[in-house]
C-alpha positions, 0 to 999 in steps of 0.5 A: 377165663373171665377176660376171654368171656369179657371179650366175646361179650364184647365182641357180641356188643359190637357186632349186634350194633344197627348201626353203619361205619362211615369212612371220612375223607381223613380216612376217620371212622365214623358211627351213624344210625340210619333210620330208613322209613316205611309206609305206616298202617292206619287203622280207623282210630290211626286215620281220625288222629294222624290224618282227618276227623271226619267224625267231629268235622264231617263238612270239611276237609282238616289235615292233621299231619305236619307233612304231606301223605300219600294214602293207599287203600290196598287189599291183601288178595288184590294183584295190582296191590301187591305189586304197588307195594314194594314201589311204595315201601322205596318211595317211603324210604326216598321220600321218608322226611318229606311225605308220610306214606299210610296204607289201609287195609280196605278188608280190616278198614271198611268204614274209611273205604266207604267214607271215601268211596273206594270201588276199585283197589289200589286207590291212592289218595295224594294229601297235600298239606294246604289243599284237598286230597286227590284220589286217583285208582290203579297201580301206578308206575314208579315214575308217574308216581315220583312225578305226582308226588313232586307236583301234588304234594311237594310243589316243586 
């Protein structure tokens, strides 16, 4: 009896596991663990560590990241936002080791929205690693987009 709880314990173990089973060309299996990325949330406190503190700096601009971001400031009620969303979460998730991809809420952050004089939502500010951000409004298409990231903020 204890063999057979040993067994569907085990067998729980190995069925709970993330991760994904890869066949080589020698036809070995091998274990690997995939971490996909996401847009990351910011919030006032998040911004003035990760991104700029415009607080101890406010006459210039300082990027504090150690790879380039795209910075959205959404709104919950906002149609385009919403549909600029899952265009971003795959673009986090294609670009996750090259760009960070932020999102701030305008409604819950209204003090970043005012620093940067967001009037109209989406606004996505592009922060390349060495140059000052660029703002740009609307709910861009996909490949607009993957466009202006390559140029803006990976150089390529």
């Amino acid at each position: 009896m204890k063999k057979i709880g040993c067994i569907l314990v085990m067998g729980m173990i190995f069925a709970s596991c993330n991760a994904q089973t890869k066949t080589d060309k020698q036809g070995s299996k091998t274990v690997t663990a995939e971490k996909v990325m996401q847009t990351i949330h910011l919030t006032k406190a998040d911004f003035l560590a990760k991104v700029a503190n415009y607080e101890t700096n406010p006459e210039e601009w300082e990027y504090l990241g150690d790879k380039p971001a795209l910075i959205d400031f959404y709104a919950d009620w906002c149609g385009p936002c919403k549909a600029i969303a899952p265009v971003l979460e795959e673009l986090a998730a294609e670009y996750g080791g090259q760009i960070y991809i932020y999102k701030i809420d305008t409604e819950a952050e209204q003090e970043l929205a005012a620093v940067f004089g967001i009037r109209s939502i989406p606004s996505l500010l592009f922060v390349p690693m060495d140059e000052n951000p660029q703002m740009t409004q609307g709910a861009i298409p996909k490949p607009q987009l993957k466009e202006a990231i390559e140029q803006l903020l990976l150089k390529k």
